[in-house]
C-alpha positions in Angstrom: -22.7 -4.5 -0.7 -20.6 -7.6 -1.6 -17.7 -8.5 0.6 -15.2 -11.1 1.3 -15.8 -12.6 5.1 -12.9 -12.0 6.7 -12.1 -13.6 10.7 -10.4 -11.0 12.8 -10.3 -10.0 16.8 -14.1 -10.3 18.1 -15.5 -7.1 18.0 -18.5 -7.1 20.6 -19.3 -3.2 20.6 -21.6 -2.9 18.0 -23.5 -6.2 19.3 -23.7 -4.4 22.6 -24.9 -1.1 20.9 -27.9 -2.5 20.1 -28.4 -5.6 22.7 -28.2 -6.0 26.4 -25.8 -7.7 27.5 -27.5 -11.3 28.6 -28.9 -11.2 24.8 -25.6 -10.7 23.8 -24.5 -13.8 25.1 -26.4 -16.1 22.7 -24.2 -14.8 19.4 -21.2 -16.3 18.3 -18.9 -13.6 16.6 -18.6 -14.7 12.8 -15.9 -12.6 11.1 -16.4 -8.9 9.2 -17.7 -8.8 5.6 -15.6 -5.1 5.3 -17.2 -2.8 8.3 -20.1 -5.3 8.9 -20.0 -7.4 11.4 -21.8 -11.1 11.6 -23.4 -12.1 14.4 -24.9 -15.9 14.5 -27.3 -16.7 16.9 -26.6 -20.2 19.0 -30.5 -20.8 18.7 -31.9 -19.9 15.6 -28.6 -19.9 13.8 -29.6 -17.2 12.1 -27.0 -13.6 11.1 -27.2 -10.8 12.6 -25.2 -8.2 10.7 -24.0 -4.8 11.9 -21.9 -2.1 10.3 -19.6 -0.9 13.4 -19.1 2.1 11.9 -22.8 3.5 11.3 -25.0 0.6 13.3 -27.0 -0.2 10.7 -28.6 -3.5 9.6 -27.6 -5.9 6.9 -29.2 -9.1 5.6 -27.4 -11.1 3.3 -29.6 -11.9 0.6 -28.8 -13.5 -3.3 -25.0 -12.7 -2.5 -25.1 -9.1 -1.2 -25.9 -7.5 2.4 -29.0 -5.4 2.1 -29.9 -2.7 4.1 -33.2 -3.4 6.4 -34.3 -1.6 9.8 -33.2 -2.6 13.0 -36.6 -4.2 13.8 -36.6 -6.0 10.7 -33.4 -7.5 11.6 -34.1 -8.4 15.4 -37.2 -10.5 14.3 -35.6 -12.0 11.4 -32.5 -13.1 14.1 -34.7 -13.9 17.0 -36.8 -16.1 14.4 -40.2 -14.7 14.8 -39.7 -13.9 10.9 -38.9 -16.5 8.0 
């Protein structure tokens, strides 16, 4: 999936789906790429990238947002995985 970043109203619930709230509060809300949402961590300034509609993962990698597992993506964000 390749999309145009667009900035829009801050949408939180699909952050807060998957991340209680005092993790939550270490993301800066990004823009959409279509229905995913990025996420940047303050720390490791890494994405993390949500479709609101279905909660699943994205990582953007050689200019498209690819699928990956919701563990995948919480180590890759977090910075336990390069």
């Amino acid at each position: 999936m390749k999309c145009k970043i667009e900035v829009r109203e801050p949408d939180w619930k699909p952050l807060e789906a998957v991340l209680p709230p005092e993790h939550c509060a270490v993301f800066m809300y990004m823009g959409n790429a279509g229905r995913v949402v990025l996420y940047k961590h303050r720390d490791t300034r890494r994405y993390l990238n949500i479709d609101a509609a279905t909660g699943r993962f994205y990582r953007y990698v050689d200019g498209h947002y690819t699928e990956i597992d919701r563990e995948l993506a919480l180590e890759y964000v977090h910075g336990s995985i390069g």
